[in-house]
C-alpha positions as semicolon CSV with decimal commas, in nm:
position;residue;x (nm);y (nm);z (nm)
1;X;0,248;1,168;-4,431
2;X;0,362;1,038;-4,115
3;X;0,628;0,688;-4,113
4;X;0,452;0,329;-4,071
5;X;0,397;0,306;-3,733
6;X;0,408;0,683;-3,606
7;X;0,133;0,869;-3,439
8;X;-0,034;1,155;-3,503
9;X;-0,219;1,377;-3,254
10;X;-0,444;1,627;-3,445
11;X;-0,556;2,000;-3,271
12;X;-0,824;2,177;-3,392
13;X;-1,122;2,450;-3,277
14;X;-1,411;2,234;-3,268
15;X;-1,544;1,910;-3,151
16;X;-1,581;1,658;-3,432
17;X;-1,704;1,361;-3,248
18;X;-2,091;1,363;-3,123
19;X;-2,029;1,193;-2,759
20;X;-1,754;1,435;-2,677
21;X;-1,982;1,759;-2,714
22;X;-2,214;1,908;-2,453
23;X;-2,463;2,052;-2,727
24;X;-2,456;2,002;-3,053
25;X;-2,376;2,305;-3,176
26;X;-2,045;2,293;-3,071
27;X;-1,951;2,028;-3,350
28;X;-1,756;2,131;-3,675
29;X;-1,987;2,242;-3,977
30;X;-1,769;1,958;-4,135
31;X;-1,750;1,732;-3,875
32;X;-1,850;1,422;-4,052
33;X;-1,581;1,433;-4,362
34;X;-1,318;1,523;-4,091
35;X;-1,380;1,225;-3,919
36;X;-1,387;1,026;-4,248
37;X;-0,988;1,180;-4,300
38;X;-0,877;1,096;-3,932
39;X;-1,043;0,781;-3,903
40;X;-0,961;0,646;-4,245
41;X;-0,569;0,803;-4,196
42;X;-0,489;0,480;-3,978
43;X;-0,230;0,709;-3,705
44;X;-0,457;0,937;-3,519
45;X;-0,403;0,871;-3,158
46;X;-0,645;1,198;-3,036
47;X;-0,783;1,493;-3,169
48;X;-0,758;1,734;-2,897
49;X;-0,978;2,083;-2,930
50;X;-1,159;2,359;-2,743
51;X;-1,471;2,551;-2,811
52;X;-1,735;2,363;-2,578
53;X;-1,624;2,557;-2,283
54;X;-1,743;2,277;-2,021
55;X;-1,526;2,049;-2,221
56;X;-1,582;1,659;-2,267
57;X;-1,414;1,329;-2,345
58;X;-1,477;1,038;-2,514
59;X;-1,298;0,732;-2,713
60;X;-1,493;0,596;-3,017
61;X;-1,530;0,225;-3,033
62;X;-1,492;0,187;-3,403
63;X;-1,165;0,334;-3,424
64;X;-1,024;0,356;-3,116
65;X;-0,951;0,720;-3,122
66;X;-0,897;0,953;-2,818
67;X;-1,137;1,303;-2,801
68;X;-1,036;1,529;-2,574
69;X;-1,259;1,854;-2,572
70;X;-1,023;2,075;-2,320
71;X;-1,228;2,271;-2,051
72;X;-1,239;2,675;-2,034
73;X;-1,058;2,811;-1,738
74;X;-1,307;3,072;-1,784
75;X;-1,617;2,863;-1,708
76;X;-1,398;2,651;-1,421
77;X;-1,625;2,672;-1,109
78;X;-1,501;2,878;-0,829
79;X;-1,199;2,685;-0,595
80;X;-1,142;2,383;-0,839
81;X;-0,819;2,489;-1,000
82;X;-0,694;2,711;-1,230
83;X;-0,785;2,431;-1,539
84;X;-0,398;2,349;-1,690
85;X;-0,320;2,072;-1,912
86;X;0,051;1,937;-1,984
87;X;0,094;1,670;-2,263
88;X;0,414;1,446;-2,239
89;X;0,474;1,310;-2,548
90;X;0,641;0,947;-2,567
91;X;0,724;0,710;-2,859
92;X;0,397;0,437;-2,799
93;X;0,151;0,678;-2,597
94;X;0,107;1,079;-2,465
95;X;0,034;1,109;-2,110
96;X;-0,191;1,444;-2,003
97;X;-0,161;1,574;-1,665
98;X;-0,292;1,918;-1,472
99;X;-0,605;2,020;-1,305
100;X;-0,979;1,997;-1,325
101;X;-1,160;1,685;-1,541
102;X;-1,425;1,653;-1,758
103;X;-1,768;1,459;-1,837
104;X;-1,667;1,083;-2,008
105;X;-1,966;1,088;-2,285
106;X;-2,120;1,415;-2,296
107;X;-2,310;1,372;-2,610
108;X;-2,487;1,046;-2,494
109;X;-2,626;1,291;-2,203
110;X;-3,025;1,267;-2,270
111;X;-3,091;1,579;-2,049
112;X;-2,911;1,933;-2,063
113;X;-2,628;2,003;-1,910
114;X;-2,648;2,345;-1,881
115;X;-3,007;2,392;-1,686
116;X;-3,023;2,033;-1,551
117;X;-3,302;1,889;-1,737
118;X;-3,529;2,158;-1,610
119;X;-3,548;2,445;-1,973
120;X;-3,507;2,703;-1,757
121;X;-3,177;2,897;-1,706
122;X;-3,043;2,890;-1,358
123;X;-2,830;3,212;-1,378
124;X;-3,169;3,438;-1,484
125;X;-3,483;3,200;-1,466
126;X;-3,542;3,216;-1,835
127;X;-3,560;2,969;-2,153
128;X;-3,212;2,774;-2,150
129;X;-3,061;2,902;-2,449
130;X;-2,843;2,598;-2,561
131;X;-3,167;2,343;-2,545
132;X;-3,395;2,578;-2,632
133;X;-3,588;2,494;-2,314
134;X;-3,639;2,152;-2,413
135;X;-3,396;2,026;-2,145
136;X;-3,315;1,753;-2,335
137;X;-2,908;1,708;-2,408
138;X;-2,718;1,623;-2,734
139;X;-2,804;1,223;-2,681
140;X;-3,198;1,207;-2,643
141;X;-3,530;1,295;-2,508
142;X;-3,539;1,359;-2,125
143;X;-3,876;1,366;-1,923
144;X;-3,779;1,726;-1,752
145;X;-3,654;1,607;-1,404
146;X;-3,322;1,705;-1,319
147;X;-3,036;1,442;-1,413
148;X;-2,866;1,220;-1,166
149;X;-2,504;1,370;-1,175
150;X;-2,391;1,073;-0,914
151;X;-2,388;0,835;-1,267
152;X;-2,195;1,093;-1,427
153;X;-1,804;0,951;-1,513
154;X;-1,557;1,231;-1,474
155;X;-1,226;1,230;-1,607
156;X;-0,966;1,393;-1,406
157;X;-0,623;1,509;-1,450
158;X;-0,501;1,565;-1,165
159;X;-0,367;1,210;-1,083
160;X;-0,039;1,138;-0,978
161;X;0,002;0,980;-1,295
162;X;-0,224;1,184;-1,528
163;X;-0,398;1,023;-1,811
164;X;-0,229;0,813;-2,077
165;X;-0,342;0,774;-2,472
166;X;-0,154;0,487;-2,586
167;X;-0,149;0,270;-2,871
168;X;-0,205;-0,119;-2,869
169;X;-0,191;-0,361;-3,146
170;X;-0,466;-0,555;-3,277
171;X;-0,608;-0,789;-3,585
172;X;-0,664;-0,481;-3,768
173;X;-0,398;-0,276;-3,699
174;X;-0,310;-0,015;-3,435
175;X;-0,558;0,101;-3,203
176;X;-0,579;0,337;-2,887
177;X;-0,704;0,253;-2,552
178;X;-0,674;0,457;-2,238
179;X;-0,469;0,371;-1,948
């Protein structure tokens, strides 16, 4: 168990929070009693993991917590970087900097992601496989015209200053924001 007052920063495969995946299948089997352990453990600045290739972030509001789903290099479209991450770790706060960014919120995304909205693959012109040709994304119902990506919120990392997870006090004990 970690000191009173240290910080923990958890790594795993999959997504465990809902808003940070782009489908979602990409969630843990589990993901619900992991989230009970990290949220109830009262030192979890982030939980940091891979497997949704376009990657995602998100903070939840109940506990403060930082959820950092880190993009594919693989999947990176072509001339935006070669996708790095470097995490500085500090006493209070870890700052991440490198290249590329990803979607604030993915799960709250009502249409798909991957096909725009439309159920039809773009790469072959046949059912989108990760909405089933619904186009609807992980957060709702869409009515089947392509999403606005200008309301999108992108993360970056390539700032002169990265991105910062650090802690701040409150009534109920530590929390996280982002700075």
């Amino acid at each position: 168990m970690p000191e009173p007052g240290e910080q923990v920063i958890v790594f795993g495969h999959n997504p465990l929070h809902p808003s940070v995946v782009n489908g979602l299948d990409a969630l843990a089997w589990d993901y619900q009693e992991v989230l009970e352990v990290i949220d109830g453990a009262g030192c979890v600045l982030a939980y940091i993991a891979g497997h949704d290739h376009s990657g995602g972030y998100s903070r939840d509001p109940a506990t403060g917590i930082h959820h950092l789903t880190v993009p594919s290099a693989l999947e990176a479209p072509p001339g935006t970087g070669s996708r790095y991450l470097v995490m500085e770790l500090f006493e209070n706060s870890a700052r991440l900097w490198g290249e590329g960014g990803v979607l604030m919120d993915p799960g709250r995304t009502a249409h798909c992601r991957t096909c725009g909205g439309s159920g039809i693959a773009l790469h072959d012109g046949k059912t989108c496989f990760p909405c089933g040709g619904s186009g609807e994304g992980p957060g709702g119902t869409c009515s089947g015209r392509s999403r606005n990506t200008q309301s999108d919120s992108y993360l970056y990392f390539g700032s002169s200053t990265g991105i910062t997870f650090a802690r701040e006090p409150c009534r109920k004990g530590p929390r996280c924001v982002m700075s």
